[in-house]
C-alpha positions as a printed Julia matrix, in Angstrom:
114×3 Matrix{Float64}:
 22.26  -89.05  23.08
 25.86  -88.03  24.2
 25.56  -84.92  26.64
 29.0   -85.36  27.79
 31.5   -83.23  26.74
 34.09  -84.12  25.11
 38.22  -82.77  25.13
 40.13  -82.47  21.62
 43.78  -81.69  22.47
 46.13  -81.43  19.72
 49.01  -79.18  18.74
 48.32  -79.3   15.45
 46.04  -77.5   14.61
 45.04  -78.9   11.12
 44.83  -82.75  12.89
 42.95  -80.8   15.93
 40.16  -79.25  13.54
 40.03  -83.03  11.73
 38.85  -84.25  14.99
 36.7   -82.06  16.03
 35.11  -81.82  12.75
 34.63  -85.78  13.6
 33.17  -85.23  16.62
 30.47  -83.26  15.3
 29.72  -85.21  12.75
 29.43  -88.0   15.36
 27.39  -86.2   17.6
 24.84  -84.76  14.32
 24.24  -87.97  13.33
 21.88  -88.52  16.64
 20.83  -84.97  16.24
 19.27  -85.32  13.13
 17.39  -88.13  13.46
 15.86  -86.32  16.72
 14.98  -83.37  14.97
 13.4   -85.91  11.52
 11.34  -87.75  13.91
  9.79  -84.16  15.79
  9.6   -82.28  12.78
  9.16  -83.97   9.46
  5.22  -84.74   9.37
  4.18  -87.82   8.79
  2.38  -87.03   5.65
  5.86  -84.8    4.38
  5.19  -86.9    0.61
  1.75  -84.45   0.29
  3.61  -81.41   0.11
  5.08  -80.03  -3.34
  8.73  -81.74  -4.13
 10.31  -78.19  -2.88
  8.8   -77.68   0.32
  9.56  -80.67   1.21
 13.29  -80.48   0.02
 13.43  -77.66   2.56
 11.97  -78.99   5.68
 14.58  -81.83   5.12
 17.48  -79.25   4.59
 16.09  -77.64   7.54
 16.26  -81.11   9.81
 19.5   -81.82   8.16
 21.84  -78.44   9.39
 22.63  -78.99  12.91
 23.61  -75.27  14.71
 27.1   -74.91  16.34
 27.38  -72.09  18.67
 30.74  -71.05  19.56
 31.03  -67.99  22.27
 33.02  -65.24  21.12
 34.5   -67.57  18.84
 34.53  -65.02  15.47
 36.63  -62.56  17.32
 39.43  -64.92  17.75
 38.69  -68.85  17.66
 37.1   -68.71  13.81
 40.07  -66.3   12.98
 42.86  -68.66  14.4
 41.88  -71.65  12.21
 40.28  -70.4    9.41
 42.68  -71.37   7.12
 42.61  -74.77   8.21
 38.72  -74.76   8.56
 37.91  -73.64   4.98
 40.62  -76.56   3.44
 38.67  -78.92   6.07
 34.54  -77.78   4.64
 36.16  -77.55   0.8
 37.01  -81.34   1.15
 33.3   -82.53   2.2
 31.31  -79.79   0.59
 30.57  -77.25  -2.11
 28.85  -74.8   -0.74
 29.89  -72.27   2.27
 28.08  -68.89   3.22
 30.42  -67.16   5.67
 29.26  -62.98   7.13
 31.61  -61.09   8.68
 31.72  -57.51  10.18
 35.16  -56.33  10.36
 37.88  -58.78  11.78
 34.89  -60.66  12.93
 33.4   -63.52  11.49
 29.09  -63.33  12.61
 28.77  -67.56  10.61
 29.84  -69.94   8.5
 26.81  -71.97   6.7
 27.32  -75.32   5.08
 24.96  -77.83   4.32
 25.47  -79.64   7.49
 25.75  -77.24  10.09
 25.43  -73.95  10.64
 28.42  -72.11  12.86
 26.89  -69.06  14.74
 29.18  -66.92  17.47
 27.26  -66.27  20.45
């Protein structure tokens, strides 16, 4: 897997979500077949047809922590982020208190502020 970090520079900041919505999706791909290969059981097909859906949800959202980032990161490019998650999915759970976004939820990943 790819523990390096990696640097997204961009001034815009609709091209610089793009990309680092890229790199995620880059980086989850490894994640999640880690997490299939420690978690799903080997006998998975046993259980009923929505337990099962579940544990594969489960393996399938990969968690993005972001430090402080609902105060002000989450706020700056929000209206970029939600066109960028309305293009690839149909589904978004977002909590906030105040000004202050607590996550955003999609299928794929789950964005918490630390």
């Amino acid at each position: 897997m790819d523990s390096q970090p990696t640097d997204i520079c961009n001034v815009d900041p609709k091209a610089l979500l793009a990309s680092f919505m890229d790199e995620l999706n880059r980086r989850a791909t490894v994640l999640r077949v880690g997490v299939e290969k420690r978690f799903i059981p080997s006998d998975i097909e046993l259980l009923p047809k929505k337990q099962q859906h579940k544990i594969r949800d489960w393996c399938a959202q990969v968690p993005v922590l972001g430090f402080d980032s609902g105060k002000y990161d989450l706020n700056l490019i929000k209206q970029y982020f939600v066109d960028e998650l309305s293009d690839t999915c149909t589904k978004v759970k977002v909590a906030t208190q105040g000004s202050k976004t607590m996550f955003m939820v999609i299928p794929e990943f789950k964005f918490l502020d630390k």
